[in-house]
RODO-2510 file (C-alpha; in nm, 4 decimals, decimal comma):
residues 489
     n   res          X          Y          Z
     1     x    -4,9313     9,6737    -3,8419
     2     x    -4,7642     9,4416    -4,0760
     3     x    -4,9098     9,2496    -4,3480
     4     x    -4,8243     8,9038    -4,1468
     5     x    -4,9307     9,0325    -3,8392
     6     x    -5,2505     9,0973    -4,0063
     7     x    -5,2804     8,7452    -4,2053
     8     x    -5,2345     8,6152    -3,8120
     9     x    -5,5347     8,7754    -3,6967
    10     x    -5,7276     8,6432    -3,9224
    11     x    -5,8782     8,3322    -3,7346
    12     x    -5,9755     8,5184    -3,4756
    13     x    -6,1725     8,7908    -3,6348
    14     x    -6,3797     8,4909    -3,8728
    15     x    -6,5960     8,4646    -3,6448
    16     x    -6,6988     8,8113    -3,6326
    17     x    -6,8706     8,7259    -4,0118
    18     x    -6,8628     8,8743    -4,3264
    19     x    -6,8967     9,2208    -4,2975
    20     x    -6,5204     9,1911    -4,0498
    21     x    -6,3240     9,0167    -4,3062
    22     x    -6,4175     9,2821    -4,5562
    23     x    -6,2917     9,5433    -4,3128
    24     x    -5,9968     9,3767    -4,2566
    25     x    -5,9408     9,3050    -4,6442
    26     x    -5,9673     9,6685    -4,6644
    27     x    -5,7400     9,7367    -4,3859
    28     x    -5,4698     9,5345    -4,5655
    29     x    -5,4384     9,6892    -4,8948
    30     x    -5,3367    10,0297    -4,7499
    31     x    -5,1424     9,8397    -4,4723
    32     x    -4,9047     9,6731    -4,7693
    33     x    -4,8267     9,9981    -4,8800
    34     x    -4,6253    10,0308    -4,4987
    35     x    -4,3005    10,0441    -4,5458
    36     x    -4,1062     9,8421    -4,2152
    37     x    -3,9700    10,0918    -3,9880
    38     x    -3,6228    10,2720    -4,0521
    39     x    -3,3534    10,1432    -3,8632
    40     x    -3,3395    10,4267    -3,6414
    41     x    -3,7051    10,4188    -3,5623
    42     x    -3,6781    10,3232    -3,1864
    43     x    -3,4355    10,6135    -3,1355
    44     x    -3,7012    10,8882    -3,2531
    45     x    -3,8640    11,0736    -3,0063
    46     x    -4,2510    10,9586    -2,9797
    47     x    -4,5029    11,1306    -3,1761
    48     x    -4,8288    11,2352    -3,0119
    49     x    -5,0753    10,9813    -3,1291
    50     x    -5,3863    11,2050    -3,0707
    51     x    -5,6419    11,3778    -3,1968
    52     x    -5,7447    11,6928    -3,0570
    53     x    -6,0280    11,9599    -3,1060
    54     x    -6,0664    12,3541    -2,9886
    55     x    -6,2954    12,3648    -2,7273
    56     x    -6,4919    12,6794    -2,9334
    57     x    -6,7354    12,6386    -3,2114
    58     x    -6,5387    12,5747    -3,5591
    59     x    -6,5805    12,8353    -3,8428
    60     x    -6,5169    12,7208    -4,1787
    61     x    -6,1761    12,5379    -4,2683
    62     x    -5,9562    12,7702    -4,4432
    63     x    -5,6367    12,6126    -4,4287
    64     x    -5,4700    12,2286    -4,3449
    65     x    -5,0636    12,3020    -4,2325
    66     x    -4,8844    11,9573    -4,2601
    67     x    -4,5839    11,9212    -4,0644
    68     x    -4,3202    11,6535    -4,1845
    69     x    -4,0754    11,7217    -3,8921
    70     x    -4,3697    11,6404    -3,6658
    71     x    -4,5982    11,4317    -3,8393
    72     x    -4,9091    11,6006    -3,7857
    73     x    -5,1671    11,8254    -3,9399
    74     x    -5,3310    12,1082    -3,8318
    75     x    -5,6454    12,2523    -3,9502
    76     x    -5,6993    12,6226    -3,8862
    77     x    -6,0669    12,8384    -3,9296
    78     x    -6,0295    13,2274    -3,9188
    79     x    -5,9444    13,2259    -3,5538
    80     x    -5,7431    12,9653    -3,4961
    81     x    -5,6911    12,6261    -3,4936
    82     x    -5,9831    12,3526    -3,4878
    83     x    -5,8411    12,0548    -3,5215
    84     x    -5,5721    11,8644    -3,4861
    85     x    -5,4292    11,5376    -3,5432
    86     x    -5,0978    11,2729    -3,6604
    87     x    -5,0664    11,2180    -3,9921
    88     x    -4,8117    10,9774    -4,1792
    89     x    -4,6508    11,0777    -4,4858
    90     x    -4,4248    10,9831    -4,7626
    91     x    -4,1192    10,7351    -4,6804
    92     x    -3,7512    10,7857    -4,8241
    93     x    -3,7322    10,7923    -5,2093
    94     x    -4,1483    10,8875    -5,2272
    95     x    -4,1296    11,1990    -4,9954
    96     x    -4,4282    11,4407    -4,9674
    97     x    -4,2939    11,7506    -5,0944
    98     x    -4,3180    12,0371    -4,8851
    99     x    -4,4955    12,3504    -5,0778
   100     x    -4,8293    12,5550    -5,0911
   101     x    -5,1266    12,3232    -5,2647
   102     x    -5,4607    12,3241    -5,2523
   103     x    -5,7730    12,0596    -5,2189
   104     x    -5,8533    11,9977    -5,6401
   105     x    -6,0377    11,6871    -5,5684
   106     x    -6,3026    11,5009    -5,2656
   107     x    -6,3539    11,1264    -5,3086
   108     x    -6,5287    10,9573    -5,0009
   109     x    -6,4558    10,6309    -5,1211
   110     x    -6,1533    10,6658    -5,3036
   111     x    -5,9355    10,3444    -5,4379
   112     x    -5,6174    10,3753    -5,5734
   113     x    -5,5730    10,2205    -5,9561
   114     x    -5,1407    10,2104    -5,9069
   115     x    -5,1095    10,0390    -5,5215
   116     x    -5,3541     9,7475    -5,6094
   117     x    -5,6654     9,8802    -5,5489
   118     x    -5,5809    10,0191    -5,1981
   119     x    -5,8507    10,2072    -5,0023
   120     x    -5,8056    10,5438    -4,9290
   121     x    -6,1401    10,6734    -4,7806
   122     x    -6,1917    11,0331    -4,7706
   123     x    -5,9455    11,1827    -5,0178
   124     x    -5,8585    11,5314    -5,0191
   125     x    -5,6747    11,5042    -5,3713
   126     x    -5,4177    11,8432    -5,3448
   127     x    -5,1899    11,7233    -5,7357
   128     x    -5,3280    11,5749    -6,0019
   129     x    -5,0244    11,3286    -6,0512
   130     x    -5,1343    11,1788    -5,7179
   131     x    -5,0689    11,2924    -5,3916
   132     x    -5,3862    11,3386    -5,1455
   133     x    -5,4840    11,3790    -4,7572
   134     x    -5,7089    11,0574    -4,6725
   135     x    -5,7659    10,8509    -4,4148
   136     x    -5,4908    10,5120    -4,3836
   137     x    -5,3146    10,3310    -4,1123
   138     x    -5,0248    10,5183    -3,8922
   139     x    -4,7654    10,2846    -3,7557
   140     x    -4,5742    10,6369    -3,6167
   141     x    -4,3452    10,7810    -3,9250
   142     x    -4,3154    10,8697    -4,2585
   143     x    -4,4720    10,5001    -4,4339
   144     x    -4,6811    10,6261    -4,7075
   145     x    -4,5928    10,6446    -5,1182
   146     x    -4,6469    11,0131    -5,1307
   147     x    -4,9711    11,0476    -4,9059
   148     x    -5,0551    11,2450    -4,6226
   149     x    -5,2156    10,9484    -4,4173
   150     x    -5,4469    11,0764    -4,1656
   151     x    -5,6612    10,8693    -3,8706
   152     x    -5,9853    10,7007    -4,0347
   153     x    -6,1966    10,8743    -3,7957
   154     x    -6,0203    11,2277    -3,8501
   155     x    -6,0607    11,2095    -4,2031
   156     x    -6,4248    11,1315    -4,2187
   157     x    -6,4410    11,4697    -3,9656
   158     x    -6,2498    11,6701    -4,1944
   159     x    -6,3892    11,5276    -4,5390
   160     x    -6,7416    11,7559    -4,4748
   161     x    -6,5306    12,0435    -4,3745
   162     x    -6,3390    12,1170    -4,6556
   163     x    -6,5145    12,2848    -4,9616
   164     x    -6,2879    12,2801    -5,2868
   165     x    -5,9828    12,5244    -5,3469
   166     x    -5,8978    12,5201    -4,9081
   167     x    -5,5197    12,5857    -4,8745
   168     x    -5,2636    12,3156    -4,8138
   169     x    -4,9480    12,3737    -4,6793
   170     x    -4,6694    12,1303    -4,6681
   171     x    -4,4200    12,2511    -4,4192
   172     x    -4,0554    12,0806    -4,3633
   173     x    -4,0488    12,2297    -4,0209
   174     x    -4,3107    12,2654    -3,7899
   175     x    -4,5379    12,6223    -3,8921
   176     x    -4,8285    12,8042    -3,7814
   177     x    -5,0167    13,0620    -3,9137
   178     x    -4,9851    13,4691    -3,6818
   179     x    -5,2247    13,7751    -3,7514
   180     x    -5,0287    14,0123    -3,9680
   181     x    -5,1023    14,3469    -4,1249
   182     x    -4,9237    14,5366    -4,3719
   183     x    -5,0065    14,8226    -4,6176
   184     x    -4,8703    14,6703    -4,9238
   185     x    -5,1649    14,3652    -4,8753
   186     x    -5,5045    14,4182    -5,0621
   187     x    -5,7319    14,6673    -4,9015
   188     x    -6,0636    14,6051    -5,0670
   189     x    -6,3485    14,8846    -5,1675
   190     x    -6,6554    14,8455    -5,0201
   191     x    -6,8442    15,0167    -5,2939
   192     x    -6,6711    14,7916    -5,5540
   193     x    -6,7460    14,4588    -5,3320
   194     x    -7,1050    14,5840    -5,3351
   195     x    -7,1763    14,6888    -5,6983
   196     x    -6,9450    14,3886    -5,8046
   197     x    -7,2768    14,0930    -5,8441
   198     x    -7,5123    14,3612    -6,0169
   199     x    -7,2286    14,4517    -6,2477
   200     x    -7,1242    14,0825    -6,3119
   201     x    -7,5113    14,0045    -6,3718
   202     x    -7,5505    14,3222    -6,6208
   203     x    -7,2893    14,2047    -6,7999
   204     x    -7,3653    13,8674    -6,8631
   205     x    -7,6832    13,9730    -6,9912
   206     x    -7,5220    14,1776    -7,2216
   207     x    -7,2994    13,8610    -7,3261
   208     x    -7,5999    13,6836    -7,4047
   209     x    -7,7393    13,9350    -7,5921
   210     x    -7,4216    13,9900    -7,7796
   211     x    -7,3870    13,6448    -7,8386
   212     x    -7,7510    13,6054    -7,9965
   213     x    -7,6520    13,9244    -8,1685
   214     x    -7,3609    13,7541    -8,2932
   215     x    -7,5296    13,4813    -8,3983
   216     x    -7,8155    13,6295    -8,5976
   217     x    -7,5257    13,8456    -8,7919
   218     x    -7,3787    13,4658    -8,8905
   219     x    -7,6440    13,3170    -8,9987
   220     x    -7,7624    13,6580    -9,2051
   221     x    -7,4053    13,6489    -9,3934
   222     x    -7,4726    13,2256    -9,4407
   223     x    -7,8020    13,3426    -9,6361
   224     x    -7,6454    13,5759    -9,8036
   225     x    -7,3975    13,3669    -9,9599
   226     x    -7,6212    13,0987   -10,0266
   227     x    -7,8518    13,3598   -10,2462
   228     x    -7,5515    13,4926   -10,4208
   229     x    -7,4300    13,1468   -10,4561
   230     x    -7,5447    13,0433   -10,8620
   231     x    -7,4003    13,4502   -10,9150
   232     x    -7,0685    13,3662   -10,7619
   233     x    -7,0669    13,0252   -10,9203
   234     x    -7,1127    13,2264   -11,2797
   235     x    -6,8380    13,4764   -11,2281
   236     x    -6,6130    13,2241   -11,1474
   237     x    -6,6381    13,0338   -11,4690
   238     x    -6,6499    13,3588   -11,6658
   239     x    -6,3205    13,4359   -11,4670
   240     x    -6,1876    13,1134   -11,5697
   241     x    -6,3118    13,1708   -11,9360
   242     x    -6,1729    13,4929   -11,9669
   243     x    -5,8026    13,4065   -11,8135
   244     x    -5,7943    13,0749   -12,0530
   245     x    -5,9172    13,3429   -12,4116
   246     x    -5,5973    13,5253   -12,2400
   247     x    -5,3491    13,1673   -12,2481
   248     x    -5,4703    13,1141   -12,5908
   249     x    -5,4037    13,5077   -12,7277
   250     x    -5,0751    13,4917   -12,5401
   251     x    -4,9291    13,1660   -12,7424
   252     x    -5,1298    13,3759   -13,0489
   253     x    -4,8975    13,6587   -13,0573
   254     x    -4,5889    13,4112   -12,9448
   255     x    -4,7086    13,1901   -13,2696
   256     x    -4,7245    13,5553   -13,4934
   257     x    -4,3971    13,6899   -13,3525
   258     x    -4,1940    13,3247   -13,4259
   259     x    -4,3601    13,3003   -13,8469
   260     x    -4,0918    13,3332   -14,0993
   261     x    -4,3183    13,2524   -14,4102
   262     x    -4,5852    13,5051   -14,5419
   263     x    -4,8372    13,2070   -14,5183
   264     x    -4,7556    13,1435   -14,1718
   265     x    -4,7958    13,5057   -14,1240
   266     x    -5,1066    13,5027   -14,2404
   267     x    -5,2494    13,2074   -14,0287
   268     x    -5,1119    13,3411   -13,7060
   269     x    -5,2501    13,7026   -13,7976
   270     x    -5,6047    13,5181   -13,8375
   271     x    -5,5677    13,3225   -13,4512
   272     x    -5,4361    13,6149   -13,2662
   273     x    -5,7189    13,8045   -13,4188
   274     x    -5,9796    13,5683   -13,3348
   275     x    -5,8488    13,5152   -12,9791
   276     x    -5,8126    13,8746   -12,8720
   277     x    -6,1875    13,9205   -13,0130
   278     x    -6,2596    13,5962   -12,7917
   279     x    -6,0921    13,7844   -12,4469
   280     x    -6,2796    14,1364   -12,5975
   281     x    -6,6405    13,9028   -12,5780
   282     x    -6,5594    13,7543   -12,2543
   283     x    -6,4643    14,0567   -12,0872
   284     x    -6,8131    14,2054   -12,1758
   285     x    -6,9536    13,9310   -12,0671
   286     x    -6,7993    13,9596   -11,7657
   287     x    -6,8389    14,2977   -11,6641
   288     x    -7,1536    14,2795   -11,7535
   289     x    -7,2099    14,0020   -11,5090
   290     x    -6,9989    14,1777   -11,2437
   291     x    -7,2396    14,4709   -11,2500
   292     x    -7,5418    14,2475   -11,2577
   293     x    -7,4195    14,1196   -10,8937
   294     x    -7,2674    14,4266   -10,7403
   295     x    -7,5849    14,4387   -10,4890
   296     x    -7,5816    14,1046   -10,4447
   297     x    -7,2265    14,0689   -10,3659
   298     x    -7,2082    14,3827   -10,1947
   299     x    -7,5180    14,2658    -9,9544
   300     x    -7,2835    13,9482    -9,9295
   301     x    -6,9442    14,1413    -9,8239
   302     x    -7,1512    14,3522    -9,5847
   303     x    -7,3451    14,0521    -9,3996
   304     x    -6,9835    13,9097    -9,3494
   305     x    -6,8274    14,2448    -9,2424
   306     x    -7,1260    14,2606    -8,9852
   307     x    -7,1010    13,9415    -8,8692
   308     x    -6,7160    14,0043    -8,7816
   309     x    -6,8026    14,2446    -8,6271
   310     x    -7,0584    14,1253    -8,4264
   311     x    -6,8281    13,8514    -8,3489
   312     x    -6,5406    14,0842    -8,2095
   313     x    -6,8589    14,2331    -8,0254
   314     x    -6,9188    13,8916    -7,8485
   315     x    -6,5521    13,8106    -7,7672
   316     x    -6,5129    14,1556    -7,5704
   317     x    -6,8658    14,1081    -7,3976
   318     x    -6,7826    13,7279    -7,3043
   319     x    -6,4418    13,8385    -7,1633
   320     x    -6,5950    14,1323    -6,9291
   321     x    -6,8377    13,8944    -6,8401
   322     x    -6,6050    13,6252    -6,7234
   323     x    -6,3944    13,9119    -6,5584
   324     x    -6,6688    14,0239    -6,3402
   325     x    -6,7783    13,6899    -6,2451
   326     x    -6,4403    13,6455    -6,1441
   327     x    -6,3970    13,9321    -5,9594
   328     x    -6,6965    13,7680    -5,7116
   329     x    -6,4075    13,5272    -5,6297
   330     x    -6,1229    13,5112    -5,4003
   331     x    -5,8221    13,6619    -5,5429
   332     x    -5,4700    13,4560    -5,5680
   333     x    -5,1180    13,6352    -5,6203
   334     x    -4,8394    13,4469    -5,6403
   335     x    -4,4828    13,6399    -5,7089
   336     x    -4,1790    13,4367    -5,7704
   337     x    -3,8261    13,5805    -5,7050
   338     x    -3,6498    13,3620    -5,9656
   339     x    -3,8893    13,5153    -6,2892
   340     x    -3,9575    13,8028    -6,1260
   341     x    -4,3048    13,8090    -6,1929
   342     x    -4,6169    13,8272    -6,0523
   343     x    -4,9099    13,6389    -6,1315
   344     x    -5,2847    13,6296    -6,0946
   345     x    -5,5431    13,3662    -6,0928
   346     x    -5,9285    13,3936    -5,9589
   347     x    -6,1203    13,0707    -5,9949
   348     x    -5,8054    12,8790    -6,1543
   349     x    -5,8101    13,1287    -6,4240
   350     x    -5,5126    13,3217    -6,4881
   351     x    -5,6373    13,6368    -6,5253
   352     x    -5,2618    13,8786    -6,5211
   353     x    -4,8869    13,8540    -6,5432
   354     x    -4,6748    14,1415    -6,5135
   355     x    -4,3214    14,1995    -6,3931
   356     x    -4,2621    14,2854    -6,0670
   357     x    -3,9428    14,4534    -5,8950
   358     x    -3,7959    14,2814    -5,6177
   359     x    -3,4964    14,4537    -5,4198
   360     x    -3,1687    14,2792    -5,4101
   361     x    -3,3059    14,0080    -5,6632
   362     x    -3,0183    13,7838    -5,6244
   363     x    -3,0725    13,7144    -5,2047
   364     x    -3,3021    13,4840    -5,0808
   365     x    -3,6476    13,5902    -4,9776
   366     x    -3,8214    13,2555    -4,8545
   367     x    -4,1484    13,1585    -4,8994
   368     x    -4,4616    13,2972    -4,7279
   369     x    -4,8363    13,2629    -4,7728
   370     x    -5,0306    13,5724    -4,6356
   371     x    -5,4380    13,4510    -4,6412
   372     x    -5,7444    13,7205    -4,5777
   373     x    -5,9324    13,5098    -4,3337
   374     x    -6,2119    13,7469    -4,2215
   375     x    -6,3559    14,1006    -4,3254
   376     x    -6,2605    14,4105    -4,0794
   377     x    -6,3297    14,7109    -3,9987
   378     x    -6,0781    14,8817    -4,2495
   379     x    -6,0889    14,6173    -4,4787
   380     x    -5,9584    14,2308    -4,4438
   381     x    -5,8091    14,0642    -4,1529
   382     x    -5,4835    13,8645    -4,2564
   383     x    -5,2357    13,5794    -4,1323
   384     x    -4,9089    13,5092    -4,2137
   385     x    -4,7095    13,1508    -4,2431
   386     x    -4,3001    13,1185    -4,3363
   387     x    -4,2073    12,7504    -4,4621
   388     x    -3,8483    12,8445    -4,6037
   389     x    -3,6015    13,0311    -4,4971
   390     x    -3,4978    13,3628    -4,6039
   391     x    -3,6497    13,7045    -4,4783
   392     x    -3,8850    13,7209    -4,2497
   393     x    -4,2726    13,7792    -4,3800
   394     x    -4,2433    14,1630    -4,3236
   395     x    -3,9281    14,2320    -4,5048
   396     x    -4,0028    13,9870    -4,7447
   397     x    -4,3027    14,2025    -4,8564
   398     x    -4,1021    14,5168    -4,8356
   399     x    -3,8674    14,4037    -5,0513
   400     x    -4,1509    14,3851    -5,3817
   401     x    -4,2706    14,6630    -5,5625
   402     x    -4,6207    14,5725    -5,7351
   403     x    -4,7199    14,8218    -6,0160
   404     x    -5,0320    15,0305    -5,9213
   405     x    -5,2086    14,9282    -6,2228
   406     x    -5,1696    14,5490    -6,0875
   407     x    -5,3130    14,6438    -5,7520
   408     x    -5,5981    14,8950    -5,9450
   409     x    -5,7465    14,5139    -6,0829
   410     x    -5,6199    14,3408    -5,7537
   411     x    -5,7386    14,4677    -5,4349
   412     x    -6,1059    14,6583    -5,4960
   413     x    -6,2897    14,3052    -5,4824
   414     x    -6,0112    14,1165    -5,2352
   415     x    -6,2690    13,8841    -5,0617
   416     x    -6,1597    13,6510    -4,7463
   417     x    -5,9783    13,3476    -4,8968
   418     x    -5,7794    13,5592    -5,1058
   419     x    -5,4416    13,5285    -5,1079
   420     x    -5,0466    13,6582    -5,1602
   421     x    -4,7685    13,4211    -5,2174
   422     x    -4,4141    13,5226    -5,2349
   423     x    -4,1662    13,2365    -5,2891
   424     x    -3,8158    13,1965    -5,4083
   425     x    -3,9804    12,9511    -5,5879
   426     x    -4,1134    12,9418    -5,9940
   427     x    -4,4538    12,7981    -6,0272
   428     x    -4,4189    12,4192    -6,0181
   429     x    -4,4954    12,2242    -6,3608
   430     x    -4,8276    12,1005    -6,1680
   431     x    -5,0083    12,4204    -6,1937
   432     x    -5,2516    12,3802    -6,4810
   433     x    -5,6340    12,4746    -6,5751
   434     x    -5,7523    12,2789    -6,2996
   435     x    -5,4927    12,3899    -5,9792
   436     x    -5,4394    12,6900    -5,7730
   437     x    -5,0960    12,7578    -5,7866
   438     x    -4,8476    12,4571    -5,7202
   439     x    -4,5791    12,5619    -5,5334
   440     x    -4,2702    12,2885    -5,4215
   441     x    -3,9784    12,3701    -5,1872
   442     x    -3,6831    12,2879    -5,4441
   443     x    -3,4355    12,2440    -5,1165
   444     x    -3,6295    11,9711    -4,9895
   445     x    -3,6893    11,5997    -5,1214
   446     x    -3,9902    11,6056    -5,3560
   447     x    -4,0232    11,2405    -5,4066
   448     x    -4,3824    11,1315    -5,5109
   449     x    -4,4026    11,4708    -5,7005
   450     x    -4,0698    11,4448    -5,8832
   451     x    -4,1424    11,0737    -6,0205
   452     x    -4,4938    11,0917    -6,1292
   453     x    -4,5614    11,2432    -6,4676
   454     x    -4,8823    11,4802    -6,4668
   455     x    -5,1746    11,3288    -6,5927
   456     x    -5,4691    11,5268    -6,7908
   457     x    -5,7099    11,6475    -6,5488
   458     x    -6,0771    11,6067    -6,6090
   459     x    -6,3490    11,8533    -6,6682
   460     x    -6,5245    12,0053    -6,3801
   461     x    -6,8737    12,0767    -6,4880
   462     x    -7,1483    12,1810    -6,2479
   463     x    -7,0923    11,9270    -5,9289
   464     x    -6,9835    11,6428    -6,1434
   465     x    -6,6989    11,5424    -6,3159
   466     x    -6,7063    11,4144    -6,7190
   467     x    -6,3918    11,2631    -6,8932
   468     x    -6,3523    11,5212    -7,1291
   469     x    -5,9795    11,6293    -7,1303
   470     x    -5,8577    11,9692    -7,1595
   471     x    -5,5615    12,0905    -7,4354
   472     x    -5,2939    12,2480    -7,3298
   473     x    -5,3158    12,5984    -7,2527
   474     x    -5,0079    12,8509    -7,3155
   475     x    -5,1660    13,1942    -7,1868
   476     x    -4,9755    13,3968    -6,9109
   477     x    -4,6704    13,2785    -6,9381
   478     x    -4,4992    12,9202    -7,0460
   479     x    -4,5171    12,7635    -6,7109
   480     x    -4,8637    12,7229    -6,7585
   481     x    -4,9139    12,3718    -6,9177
   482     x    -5,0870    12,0354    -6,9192
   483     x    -4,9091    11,7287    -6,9749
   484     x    -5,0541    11,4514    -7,1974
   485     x    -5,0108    11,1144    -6,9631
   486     x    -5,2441    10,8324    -6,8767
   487     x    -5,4966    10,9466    -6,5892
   488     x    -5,5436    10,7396    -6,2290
   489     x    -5,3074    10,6797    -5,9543
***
């Protein structure tokens, strides 16, 4: 639908009342983002412009596969696919880029502050420089700035489906996910997935008690100073005393070794004596003062040795806290071919980077997500999906080496939703404090990614969302950064 097709409908739907023309005004502002049809529009073989559902009860959405070559989306549970259904994404110049995202952000009622307030109910944000799943009009190819347009309808389905963090994966091609198994993927212990909440509740007990510990330590060397304070406050002017009787000696002697007359002699004899009996005094004075506050002080150096201490203390309980909370999340792995590396987040956090040895470094190896969907019998039940070319999911996974140590901190708490990516790929400059990893397809057109600049990201506390704004982060290698641009899109 055009916008002057629209405009001419507009007498007749009037009479319908208010609560129409508000639909309608609606209906337009995504509808001017349209782009008219390419040239070669007619000549394109039809998309299917259905929905569709599997006939067996839904489990919980794991992953969304977009395809741009077909122009649809598929949503996919543990067994299968559940739903299905056209989608319309970026035109020529503002591509969708095709990569590995995930869901960072659920509006229902999303409007868009850069395409004049345009509606875009139910918004799956997957980057936070503005590219989403939501629901728009589909006039039958790519027509959106960036998007992934879906039907109204479907959208409001899939809005309540998706919890936070579910995979999306932008495919050039048409790609499904296939049951796979392998003995290089993460093979879980059951006795670490059981003791792992006790442990991560013992230990943030002991946090807390390390931080009050901490704490009290503070506050005890903050007294201690404060009692010490008119001591410390003495022996600092003594100290400034003494070193001034030493100036004034010093030019003493320099005035007795530069007299020529006997007189003159005499004189300077008299000041040097007088000064060095001056630094003699003040040096009594100031031992004597020194040994007056040696408890004092030392009770002062000892609080604040204590308190460092306790302080170290805190730091190493906090982080084996936050480790074993995190290891009651899914795991993510993502190893790139061109640095070699592999890296580890749980819960956005980036909790490991070491390097990793790929065989023949300099061929190709694709790019292929492998996702634990369900528990088994011998562990975790996993599927495989290729977007790029190279080898094949099996070889590709042969051809890495990943140090035992890695897979020691890796695979003992591997819960479903954890993943493996291995990509040709770096890590895209989206993947921040707030993302999953960002992965783009460099050999395909990145459009809406590749012009916008990445805004800050707010704060994710509790269910809510503040406008706090986070400072860059540098840890675990220097892909890992947050851009300072204006926020909205």
């Amino acid at each position: 639908m055009t916008v002057q097709s629209t405009m001419q409908s507009t007498q007749g739907i009037r009479r319908w009342g208010p609560a129409a023309i508000v639909t309608l005004a609606a209906t337009a502002a995504l509808t001017a983002l349209t782009v008219a049809p390419p040239a070669n529009a007619a000549a394109r073989p039809a998309r299917s412009s259905t929905e569709a559902a599997a006939s067996r009860d839904a489990g919980e959405a794991l992953m969304a596969i977009v395809s741009i070559k077909s122009q649809h989306v598929t949503i996919y549970d543990a067994d299968g696919w559940i739903l299905r259904a056209p989608v319309s994404t970026g035109t020529k110049g503002r591509e969708t880029p095709s990569g590995i995202f995930t869901v960072l952000q659920k509006d229902k009622d999303h409007r868009s502050n850069l395409y004049d307030d345009a509606w875009m109910p139910h918004m799956l944000r997957i980057t936070w420089s503005g590219i989403a799943l939501h629901g728009g009009p589909l006039p039958g190819y790519p027509a959106s700035h960036g998007c992934i347009r879906m039907p109204y309808g479907f959208a409001g389905k899939l809005f309540d489906k998706v919890r936070m963090g579910m995979r999306v994966i932008v495919a050039p091609n048409d790609a499904e996910p296939v049951e796979f198994s392998h003995p290089a993927l993460f093979a879980p212990q059951p006795e670490a997935i059981a003791a792992a909440p006790a442990r991560a509740e013992t230990l943030a007990r002991a946090a807390d008690e390390a931080a009050r510990t901490a704490t009290e330590a503070k506050n005890a060397a903050a007294a201690a100073a404060r009692e010490a304070a008119p001591l410390t406050a003495s022996l600092r002017k003594l100290k400034g005393l003494r070193t001034s009787a030493d100036e004034a000696l010093a030019r003493a002697e320099s005035a007795l070794a530069a007299a020529k007359s006997d007189d003159a002699k005499a004189r300077a004899e008299e000041l040097q004596q007088k000064a060095a009996a001056r630094v003699e005094d003040l040096q009594k004075q100031l031992d004597a003062a020194e040994a007056n506050a040696k408890s004092k002080l030392d009770a002062v150096a000892a609080a604040q040795d204590a308190a460092k201490a306790a302080e170290a203390k805190r730091t190493d309980a906090a982080n084996a806290a936050r480790d074993a909370k995190l290891a009651l999340a899914p795991v993510s792995v993502f190893i790139s071919r061109t640095t070699q590396k592999l890296y580890v987040r749980r819960g956005y956090e980036a909790i490991l980077e070491v390097p990793v040895t790929i065989r023949n470094p300099d061929q190709p190896i694709g790019t292929h997500v492998f996702t634990a969907v369900a528990r088994a019998e011998r562990g975790l039940r996993w599927t495989a999906v290729t977007i790029d070319s190279g080898d094949n999911a099996r070889a590709a996974l042969e051809r890495i080496s990943i140090p035992q140590d890695a897979l020691d901190r890796i695979a003992p708490t591997a819960f479903p939703r954890s993943s493996l990516i291995i990509s040709d790929e770096p890590l895209n400059r989206e993947t921040n404090q707030r993302t999953e990893f960002v992965v783009a397809l460099h050999n395909q057109p990145q459009g809406g990614l590749a012009m916008r600049k990445t805004p800050n990201v707010r704060v994710a506390r509790g269910n809510g969302w503040d406008d706090a704004r986070f400072t860059p982060w540098r840890g675990g290698g220097q892909y890992y950064y947050q851009r300072r641009y204006g926020w909205g899109w």
